[in-house]
C-alpha positions in Angstrom: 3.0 30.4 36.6 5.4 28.6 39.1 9.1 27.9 39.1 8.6 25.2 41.7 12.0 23.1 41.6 9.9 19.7 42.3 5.9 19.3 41.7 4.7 22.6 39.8 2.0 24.8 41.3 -0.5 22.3 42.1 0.0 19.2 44.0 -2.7 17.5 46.1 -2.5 13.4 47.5 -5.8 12.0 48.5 -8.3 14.1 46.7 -12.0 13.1 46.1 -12.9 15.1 43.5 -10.8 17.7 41.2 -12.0 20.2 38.6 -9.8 22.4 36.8 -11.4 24.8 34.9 -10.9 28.1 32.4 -7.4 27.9 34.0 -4.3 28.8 31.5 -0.9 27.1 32.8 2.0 29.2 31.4 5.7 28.9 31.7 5.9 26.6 34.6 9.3 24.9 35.1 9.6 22.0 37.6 13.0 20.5 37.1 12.7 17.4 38.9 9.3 17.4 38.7 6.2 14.5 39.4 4.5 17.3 37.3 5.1 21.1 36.5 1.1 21.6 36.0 -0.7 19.6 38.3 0.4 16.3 40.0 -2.1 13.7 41.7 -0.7 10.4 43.7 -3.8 8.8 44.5 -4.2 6.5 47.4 -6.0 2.9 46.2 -8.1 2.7 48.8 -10.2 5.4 47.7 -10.1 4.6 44.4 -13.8 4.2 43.6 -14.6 7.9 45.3 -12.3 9.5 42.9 -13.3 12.0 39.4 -11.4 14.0 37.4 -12.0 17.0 35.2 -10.4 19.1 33.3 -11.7 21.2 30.5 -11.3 24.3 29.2 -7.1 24.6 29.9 -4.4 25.8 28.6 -1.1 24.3 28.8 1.9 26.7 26.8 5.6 26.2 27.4 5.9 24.9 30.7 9.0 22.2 30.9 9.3 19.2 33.0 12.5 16.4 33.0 10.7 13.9 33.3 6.7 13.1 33.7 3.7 15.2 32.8 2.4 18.7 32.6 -0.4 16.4 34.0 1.0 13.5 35.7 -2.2 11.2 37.4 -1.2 7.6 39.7 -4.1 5.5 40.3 -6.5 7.7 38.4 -9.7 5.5 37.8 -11.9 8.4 35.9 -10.3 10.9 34.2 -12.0 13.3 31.9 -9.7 16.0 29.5 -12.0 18.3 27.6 -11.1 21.2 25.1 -7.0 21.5 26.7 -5.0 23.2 24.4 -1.2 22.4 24.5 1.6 24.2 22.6 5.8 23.9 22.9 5.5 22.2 25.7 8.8 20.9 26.6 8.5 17.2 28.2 5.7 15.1 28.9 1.7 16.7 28.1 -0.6 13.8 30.3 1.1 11.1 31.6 -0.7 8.2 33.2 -0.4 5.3 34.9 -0.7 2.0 37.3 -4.7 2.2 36.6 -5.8 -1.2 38.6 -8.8 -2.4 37.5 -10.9 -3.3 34.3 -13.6 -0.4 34.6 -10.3 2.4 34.5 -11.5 4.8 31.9 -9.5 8.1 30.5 -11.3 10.7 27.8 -9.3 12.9 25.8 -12.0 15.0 23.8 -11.8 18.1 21.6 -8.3 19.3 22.5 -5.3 20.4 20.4 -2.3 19.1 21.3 1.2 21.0 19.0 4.5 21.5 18.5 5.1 20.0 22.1 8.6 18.1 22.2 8.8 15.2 24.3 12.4 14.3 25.7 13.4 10.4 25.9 12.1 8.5 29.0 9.5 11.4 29.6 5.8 9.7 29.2 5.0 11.1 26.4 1.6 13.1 25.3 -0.3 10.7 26.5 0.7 7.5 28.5 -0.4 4.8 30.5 -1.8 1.4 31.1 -6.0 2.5 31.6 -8.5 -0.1 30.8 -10.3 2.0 28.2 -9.1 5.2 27.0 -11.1 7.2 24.0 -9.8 9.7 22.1 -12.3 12.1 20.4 -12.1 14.9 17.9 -8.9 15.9 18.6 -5.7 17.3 16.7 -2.3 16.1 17.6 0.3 18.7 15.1 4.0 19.0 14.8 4.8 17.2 18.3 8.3 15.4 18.6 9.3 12.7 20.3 13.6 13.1 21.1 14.9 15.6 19.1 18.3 15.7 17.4 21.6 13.8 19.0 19.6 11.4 20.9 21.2 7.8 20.4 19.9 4.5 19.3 20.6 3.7 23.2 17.6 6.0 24.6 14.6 4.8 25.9 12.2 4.2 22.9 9.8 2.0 24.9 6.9 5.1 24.9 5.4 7.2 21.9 3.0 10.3 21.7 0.4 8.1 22.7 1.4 4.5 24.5 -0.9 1.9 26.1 0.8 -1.0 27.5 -1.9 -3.5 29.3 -0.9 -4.8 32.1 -1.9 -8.4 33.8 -5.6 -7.4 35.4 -6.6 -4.9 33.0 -8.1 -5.0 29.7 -6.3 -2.2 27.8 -8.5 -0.6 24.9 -8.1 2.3 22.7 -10.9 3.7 21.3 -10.5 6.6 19.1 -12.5 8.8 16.3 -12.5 11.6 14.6 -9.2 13.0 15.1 -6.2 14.2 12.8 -2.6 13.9 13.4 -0.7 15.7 11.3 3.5 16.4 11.2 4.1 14.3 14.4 7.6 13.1 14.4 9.3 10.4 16.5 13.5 9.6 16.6 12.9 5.8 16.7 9.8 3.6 16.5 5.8 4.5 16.1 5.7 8.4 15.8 1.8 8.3 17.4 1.0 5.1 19.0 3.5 2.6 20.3 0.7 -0.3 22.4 1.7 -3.6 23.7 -0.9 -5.8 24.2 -4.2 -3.6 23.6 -6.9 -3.6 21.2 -7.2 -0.6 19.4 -10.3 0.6 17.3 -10.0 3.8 15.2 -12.8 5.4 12.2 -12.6 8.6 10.9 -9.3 10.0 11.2 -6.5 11.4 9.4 -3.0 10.6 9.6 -1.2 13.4 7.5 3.0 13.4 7.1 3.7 11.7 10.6 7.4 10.5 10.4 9.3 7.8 12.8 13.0 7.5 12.0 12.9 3.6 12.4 9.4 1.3 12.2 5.7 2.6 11.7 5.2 6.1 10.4 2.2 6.0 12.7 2.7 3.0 15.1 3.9 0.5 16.3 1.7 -2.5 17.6 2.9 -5.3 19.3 0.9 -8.5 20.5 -2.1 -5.9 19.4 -5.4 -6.6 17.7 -6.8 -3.5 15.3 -10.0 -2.6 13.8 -9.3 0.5 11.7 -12.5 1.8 9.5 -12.7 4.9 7.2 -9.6 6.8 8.1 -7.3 8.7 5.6 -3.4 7.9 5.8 -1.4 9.9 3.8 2.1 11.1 3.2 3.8 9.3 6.4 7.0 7.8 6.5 9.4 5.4 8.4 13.1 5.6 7.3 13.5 1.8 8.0 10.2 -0.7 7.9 6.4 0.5 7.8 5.9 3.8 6.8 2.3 3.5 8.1 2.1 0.5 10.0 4.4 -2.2 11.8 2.4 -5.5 13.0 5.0 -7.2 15.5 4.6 -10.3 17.3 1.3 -11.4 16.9 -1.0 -8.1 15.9 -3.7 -8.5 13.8 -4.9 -5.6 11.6 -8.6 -5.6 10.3 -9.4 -2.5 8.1 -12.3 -1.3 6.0 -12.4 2.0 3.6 -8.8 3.1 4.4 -7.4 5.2 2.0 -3.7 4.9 1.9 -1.7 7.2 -0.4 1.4 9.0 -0.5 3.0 6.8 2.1 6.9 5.9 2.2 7.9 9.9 2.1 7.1 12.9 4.2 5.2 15.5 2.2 6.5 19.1 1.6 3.0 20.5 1.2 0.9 21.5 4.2 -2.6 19.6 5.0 -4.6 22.6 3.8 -3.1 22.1 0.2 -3.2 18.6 0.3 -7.4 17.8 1.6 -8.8 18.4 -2.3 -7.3 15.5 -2.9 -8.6 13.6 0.3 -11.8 11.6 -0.8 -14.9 12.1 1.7 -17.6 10.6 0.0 -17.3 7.0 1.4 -15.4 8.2 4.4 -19.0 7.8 7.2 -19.4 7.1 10.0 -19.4 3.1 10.8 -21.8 2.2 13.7 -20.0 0.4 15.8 -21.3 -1.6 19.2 -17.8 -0.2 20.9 -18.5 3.5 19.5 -22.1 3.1 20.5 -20.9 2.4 24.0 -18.4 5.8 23.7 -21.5 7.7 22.5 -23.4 6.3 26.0 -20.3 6.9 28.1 -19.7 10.7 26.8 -23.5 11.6 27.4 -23.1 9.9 31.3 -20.1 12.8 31.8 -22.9 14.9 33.6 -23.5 12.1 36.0 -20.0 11.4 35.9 -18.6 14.6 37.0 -21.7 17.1 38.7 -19.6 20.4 37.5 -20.7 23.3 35.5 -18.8 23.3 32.6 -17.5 26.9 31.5 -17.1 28.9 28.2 -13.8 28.6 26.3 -11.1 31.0 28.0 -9.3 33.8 26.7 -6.2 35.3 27.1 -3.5 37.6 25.8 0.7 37.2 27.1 4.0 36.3 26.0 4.3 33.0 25.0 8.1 32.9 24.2 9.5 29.2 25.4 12.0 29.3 28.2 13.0 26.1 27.1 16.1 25.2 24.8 14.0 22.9 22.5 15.6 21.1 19.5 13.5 19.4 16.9 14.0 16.0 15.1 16.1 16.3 11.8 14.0 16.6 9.2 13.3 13.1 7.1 14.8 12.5 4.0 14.7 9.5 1.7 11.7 7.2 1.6 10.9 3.7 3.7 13.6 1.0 3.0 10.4 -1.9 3.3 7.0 -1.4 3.4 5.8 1.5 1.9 2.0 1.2 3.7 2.7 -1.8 6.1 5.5 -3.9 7.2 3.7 -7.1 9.2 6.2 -9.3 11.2 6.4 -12.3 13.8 3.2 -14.1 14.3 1.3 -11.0 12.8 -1.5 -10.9 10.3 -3.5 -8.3 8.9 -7.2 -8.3 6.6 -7.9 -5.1 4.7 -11.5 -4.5 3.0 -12.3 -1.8 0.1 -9.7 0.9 0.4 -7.4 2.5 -1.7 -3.6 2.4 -1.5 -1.8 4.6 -3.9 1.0 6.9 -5.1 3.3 4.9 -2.1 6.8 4.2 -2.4 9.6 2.6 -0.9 13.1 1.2 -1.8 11.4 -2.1 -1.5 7.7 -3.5 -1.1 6.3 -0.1 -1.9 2.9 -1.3 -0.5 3.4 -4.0 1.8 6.2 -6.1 3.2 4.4 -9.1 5.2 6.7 -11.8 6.9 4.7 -13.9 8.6 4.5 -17.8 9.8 3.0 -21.0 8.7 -0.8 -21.0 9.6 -1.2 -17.2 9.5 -3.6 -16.0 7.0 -4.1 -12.2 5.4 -6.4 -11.1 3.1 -6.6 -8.0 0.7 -10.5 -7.7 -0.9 -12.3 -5.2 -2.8 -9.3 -3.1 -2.7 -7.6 -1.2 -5.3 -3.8 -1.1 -5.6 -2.1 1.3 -8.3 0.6 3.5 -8.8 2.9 2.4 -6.5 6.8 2.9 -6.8 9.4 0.4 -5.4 12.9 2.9 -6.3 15.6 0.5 -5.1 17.8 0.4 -8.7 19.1 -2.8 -7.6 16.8 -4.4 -6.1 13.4 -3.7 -5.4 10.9 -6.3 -5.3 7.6 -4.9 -6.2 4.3 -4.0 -4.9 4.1 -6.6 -2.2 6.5 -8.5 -0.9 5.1 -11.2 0.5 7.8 -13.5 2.1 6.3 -16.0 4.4 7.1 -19.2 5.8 3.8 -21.6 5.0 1.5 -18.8 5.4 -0.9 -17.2 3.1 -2.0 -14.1 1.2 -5.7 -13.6 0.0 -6.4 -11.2 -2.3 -10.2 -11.2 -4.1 -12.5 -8.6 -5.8 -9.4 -6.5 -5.9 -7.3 -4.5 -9.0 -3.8 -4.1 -8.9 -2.1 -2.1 -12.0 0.2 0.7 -12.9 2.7 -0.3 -10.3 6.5 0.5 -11.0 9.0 -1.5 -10.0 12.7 0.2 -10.9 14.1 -3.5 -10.7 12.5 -7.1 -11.0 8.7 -7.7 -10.7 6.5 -4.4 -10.4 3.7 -6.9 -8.9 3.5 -9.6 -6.4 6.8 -10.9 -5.1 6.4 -14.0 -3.2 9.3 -16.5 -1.5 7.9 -19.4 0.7 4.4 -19.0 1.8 1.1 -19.5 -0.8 -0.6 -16.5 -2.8 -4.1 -16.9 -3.4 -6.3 -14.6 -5.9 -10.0 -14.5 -6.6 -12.0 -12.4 -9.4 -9.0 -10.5 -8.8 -7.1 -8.5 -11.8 -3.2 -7.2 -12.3 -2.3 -5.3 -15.2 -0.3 -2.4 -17.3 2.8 -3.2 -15.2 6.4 -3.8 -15.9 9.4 -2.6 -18.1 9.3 0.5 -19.7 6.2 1.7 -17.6 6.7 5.3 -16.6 5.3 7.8 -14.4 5.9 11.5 -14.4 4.0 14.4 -12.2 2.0 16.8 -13.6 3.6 20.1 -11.9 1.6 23.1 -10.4 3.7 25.9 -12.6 3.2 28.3 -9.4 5.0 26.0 -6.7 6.8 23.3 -9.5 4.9 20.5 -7.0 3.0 18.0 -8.3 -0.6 19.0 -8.8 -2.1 15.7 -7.1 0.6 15.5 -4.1 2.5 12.6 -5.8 6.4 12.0 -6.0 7.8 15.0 -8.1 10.5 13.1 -9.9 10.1 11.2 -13.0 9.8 6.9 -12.0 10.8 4.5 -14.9 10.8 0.5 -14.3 13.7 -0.8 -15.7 15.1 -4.4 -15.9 11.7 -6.8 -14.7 11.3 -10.3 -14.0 7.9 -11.8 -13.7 6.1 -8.2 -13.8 2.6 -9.2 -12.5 3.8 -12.2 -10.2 7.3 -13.5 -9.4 7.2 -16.8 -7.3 10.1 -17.9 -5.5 11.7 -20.3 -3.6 8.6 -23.1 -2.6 6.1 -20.4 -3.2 3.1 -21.4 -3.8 0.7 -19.5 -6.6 -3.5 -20.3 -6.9 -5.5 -17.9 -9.3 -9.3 -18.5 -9.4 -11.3 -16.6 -11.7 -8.5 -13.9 -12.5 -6.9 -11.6 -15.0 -3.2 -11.0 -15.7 -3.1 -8.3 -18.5 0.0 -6.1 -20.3 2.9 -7.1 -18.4 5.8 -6.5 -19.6 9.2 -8.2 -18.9 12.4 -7.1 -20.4 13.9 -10.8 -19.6 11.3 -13.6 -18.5 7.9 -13.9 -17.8 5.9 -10.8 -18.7 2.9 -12.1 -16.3 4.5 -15.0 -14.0 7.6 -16.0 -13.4 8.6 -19.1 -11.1 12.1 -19.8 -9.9 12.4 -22.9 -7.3 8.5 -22.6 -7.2 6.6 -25.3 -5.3 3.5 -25.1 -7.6 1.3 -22.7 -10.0 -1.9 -23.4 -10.5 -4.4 -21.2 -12.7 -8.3 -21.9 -12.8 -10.7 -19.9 -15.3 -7.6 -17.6 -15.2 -6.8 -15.0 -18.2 -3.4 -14.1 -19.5 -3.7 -11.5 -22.1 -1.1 -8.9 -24.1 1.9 -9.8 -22.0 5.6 -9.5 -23.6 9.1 -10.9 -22.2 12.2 -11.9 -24.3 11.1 -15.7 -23.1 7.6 -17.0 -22.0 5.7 -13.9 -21.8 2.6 -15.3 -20.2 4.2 -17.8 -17.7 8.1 -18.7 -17.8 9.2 -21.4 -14.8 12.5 -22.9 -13.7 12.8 -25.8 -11.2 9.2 -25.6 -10.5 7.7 -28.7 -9.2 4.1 -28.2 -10.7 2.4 -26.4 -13.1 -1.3 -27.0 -13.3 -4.0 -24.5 -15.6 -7.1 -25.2 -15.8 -9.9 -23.3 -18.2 -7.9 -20.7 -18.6 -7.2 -18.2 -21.9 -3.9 -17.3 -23.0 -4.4 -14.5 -25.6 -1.9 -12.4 -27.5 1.2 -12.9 -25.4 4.4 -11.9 -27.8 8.4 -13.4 -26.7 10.6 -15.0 -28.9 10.4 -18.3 -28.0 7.9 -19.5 -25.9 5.0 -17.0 -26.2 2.2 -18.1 -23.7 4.6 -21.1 -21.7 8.2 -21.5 -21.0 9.4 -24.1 -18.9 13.0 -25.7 -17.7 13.3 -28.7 -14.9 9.5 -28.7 -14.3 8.7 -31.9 -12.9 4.7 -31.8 -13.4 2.7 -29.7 -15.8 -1.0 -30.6 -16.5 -2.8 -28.5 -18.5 -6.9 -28.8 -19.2 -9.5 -27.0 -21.2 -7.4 -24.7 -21.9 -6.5 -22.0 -24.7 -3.4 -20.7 -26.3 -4.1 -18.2 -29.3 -2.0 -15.3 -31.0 1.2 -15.8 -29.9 4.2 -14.7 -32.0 6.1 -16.8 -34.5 8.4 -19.4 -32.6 6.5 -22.2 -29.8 3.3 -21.6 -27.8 4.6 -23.7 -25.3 7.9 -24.6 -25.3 8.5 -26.7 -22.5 12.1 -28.4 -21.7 13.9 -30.9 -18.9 10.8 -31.6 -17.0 9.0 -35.3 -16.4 5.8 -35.4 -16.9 3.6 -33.2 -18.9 -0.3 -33.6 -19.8 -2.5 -31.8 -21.8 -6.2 -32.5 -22.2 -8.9 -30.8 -24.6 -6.1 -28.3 -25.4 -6.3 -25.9 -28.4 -3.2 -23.7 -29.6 -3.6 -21.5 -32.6 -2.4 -18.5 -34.8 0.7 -18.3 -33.7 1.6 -15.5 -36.6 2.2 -12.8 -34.7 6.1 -10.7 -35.3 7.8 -10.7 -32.3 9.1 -7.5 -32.7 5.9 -5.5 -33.8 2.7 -7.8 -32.6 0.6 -5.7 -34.7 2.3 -7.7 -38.0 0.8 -11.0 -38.7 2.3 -13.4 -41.3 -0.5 -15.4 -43.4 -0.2 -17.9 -46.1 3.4 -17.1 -45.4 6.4 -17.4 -48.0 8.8 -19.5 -45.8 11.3 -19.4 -48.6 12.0 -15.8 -48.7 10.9 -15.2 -45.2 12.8 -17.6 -43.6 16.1 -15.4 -42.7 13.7 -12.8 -41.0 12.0 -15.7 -38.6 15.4 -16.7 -37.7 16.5 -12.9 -36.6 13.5 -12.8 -34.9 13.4 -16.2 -33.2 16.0 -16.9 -30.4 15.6 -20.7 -31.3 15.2 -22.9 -34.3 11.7 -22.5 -35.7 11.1 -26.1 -34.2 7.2 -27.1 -33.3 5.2 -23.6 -34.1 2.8 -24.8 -31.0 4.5 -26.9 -29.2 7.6 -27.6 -28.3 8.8 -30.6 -25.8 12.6 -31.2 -25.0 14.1 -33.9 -22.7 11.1 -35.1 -20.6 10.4 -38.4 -19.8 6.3 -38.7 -20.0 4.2 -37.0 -22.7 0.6 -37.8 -22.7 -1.5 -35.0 -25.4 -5.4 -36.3 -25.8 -8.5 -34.3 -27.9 -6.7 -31.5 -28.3 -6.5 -28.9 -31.8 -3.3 -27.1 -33.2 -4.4 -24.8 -35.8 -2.7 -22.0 -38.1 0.8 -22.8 -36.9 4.1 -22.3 -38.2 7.8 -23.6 -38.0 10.9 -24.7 -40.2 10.6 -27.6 -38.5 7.4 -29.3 -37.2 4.8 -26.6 -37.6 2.6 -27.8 -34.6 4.3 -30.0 -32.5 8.3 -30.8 -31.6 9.1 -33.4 -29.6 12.7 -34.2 -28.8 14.4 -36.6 -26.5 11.0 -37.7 -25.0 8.8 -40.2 -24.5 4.6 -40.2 -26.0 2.7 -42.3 -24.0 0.1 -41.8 -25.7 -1.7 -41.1 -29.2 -2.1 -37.4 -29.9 -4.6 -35.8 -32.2 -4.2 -32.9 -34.5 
């Protein structure tokens, strides 16, 4: 215990080799301070003679201004094994100007909690090493700046921060560890890295909470490979209540469960693990954690100490410090309720599970990228999501890129609530692609309410506690705006439900839809419930089933001022009374080996079907249930210039006018068949 005024009880320049060992550091208070614990500058020239270790410590409410309890310069090998650190107040290890490429830090089986680290201290841990691995630890309850701070502090560092610099390759490896109630005042609550690649499998990120970007981090010019980790129940109060991908990151990530994200969590970890799944959560056998394993078993070589037992040790542990603590979140995530992936950034995520996350919009992912930058989403399953915004929220994704693209295959994405406009995939510019991929059971109307523990009145699976109804919705499945491009291979669009237009798609100023071997199936919208377009410059389905899709006028296809619509081998089938298609202002429409059929379904109540109907006495109920006059009970085509219908059926139709096909201020080129 020291009350040194500048470098804490242990200072030392030019050592060879240091171990620290069964030592507890208590109540030290360097006020200046290179480091109240121990402080190391390190002359280069002897860099390649120099170890470090330090295991078995204890470092409890000791404060420094500025750097580290542990503050190393020029520290090529440094080993931290089993250090315990509690309310601290100011920086735990700080690190830096490692020089070369073979730099390596360890940070293994230690607990680091309720340590608050001041702005422009260094943080837990901090540096620019070559490699640093981080192994079976816990990081709890640390805070980065604490209330009153300013938007004006330094915010360059985190908990953890890597920054490379020009000669050294800067790589985070870490596994096994949990981080749990961390808390940051501005961006990246655990790991702020500029220029790194990071690798992480098997741990937990539990109620972590930034009050700008990235509940857990923020990444910059970084590339990430993230496999079987758990992320749950962490928030940002702006953008990327997980994640934020800036300036060129790239994200890769395989068996991530993502759930609860967008709000911080009132229940503690211990309540919330039954609902953690561990079954497909393994080990993945890595060539980089192959190398970690080699490297931990050379720490004998490495560092020729005995290693001791664990230390004990009884005394008052009061802080002398006058700590403050973060204010504590409220709200959810404005965008981005998983991840929020910006500038030049990209991200591909494999076989996980994102749900129960919400935001005020894009309650999974907000992704606003550039032309030639491609994401994917596969073998993934996306549900019960909840974008709150009353006004405007825009779904499950929001995906609005300039040019670039959005994969999404082998993946399910249903039960999604949206309060306002499309529960599902909202997309301006850019091109959505989906293969063998379904969305479903979305839209107006859908609902979701907790199921209460009647000891604690908390929900008993850890989801939102309030009650979550969609209300107003536009194009509930997919909503394509603004030059957006839309491709479905192979896919399903089932029970949407619209309150207004489109039940499964709707396109505004849409650069082109195009469905391939693509079902649409027990959708409902006041207008075109499968597909409803406006000012959409092609429409293109081929192969594909319509089935059962109930609005008053239009039930499987609305169009207005569509330039191009082709449609081939296609089906429409049990739509309600009033047009299949119905299809207005556009140029040129084409349909080839087309059938449409049964179109007897009541609007109003789609389990009613009208045969060998009565039109004299029901004709004044199909007119209060049809928005339009009961012109072309298939087909309806108003005010384009080029009509060309070929080997196509209409069967089992009705209207007052023209049971199968209306056609109105247009032009046939060619003969039809009925």
């Amino acid at each position: 215990t020291s009350d040194a005024i500048q470098n804490g009880p242990i200072s030392s320049l030019y050592p060879i080799k240091v171990l620290i060992q069964n030592v507890l550091f208590l109540g030290n208070k360097a006020k200046i301070s290179l480091g109240e614990v121990a402080n190391w500058i390190y002359d280069p020239n002897f860099h390649e003679k120099f170890s470090l270790l330090v295991t078995n410590v204890d470092i409890k409410d000791n404060v420094s201004a500025t750097t580290g309890a542990l503050n190393l310069v020029d520290i090529p090998q440094a080993v931290f094994n089993k250090i315990s650190a509690e309310q601290n107040c100011g920086a735990i290890v700080s690190f830096s100007k490692a020089i070369k490429q073979t730099d390596v830090a360890v940070l293994m089986n230690s607990e680091m909690s309720s340590n608050n680290i001041l702005p422009r201290d260094d943080g837990v841990i901090e540096g620019n090493w070559a490699k640093f691995y981080l192994w079976n630890n816990t990081f709890a309850k640390n805070s980065y700046g604490c209330t009153g701070y300013s938007s004006e502090e330094d915010t360059a560092r985190s908990l953890i921060s890597l920054v490379r610099n020009v000669s050294s390759v800067a790589l985070i490896m870490s596994a096994r560890n949990s981080f749990d109630s961390n808390q940051h005042f501005r961006d990246g609550a655990i790991f702020k890295c500029t220029f790194c690649d990071f690798y992480d499998e098997n741990s937990l990120y539990f109620n972590n909470h930034a009050s700008g970007y990235g509940g857990v981090g923020l990444f910059e010019k970084t590339t990430l490979e993230i496999n079987n980790s758990i992320f749950y129940s962490n928030m940002a109060s702006d953008k990327g209540a997980v994640l934020d991908l800036e300036q060129g990151s790239k994200l890769k990530g395989t068996k991530l469960y993502l759930s609860l994200n967008g709000a911080v969590n009132s229940r503690p970890l211990e309540e919330i693990k039954q609902f953690l799944p561990t079954d497909n959560f393994q080990d993945v056998k890595t060539n980089e954690m192959s190398q970690f394993q080699a490297l931990l078993t050379k720490l004998d070589t490495l560092f020729p100490f005995n290693i001791g037992d664990a230390i004990s040790h009884t005394g008052d542990y009061s802080n002398p410090a006058q700590r403050q603590t973060p204010d504590s979140p409220a709200g959810v995530t404005k965008k981005g309720g998983v991840f929020y992936v910006n500038n030049l950034s990209s991200f591909d995520l494999d076989d996980s599970i994102l749900e129960y996350n919400y935001a005020l919009h894009s309650s999974v992912l907000t992704l606003l990228s550039a032309a030639g930058f491609e994401s994917s989403i596969s073998n993934s399953r996306i549900e019960h999501n909840f974008s709150i915004q009353e006004n405007d929220s825009t779904g499950i994704l929001l995906c609005q890129i300039t040019e670039a693209t959005l994969s999404i295959t082998d993946s399910t994405i249903q039960e999604n609530i949206s309060v306002n406009m499309s529960s599902g995939i909202f997309v301006s510019f850019g091109t959505l692609r989906m293969i063998r991929s379904t969305i479903q059971k979305q839209g107006v109307n859908a609902t979701y309410s907790p199921e209460l523990n009647s000891s604690d009145n908390k929900p008993i699976n850890g989801g939102p506690p309030v009650s979550i109804t969609s209300n107003e919705s536009i194009g509930s499945l997919i909503y394509a705006y603004h030059s957006a491009i839309i491709e479905l291979d192979d896919s399903k669009l089932l029970e949407g439900q619209s309150s207004f237009y489109g039940g499964a798609i709707y396109g505004n100023r849409a650069a082109a839809i195009k469905l391939k071997a693509t079902t649409v199936k027990n959708t409902h919208a006041t207008r075109g419930a499968g597909l409803m377009c406006e000012s959409v410059r092609e429409i293109k389905l081929e192969d594909c089933t319509f089935d059962s899709n109930i609005s008053n006028t239009g039930s499987h296809v609305y169009t207005t001022e569509t330039i191009d619509i082709t449609i081939l081998r296609t089906t429409f089938s049990n739509g309600a009374l009033g047009s299949a298609l119905s299809l207005h202002s556009g140029e040129n429409v084409t349909m080839d080996d087309v059938s449409i059929s049964n179109n007897l379904l009541d609007a109003k109540n789609s389990n009613k079907r009208y045969e060998n109907l009565n039109l004299e006495a029901d004709l004044d109920h199909f007119k209060s249930l049809v928005s339009t006059a009961l012109v072309g009970g298939g087909l309806l085509i108003e005010n384009t210039s080029n009509i060309v219908i070929e080997n196509s059926l209409f069967e089992n139709l009705v209207a007052r006018e023209a049971g199968a096909i209306g056609i109105n201020n247009s032009e046939v080129k060619s003969e039809y068949s009925l």
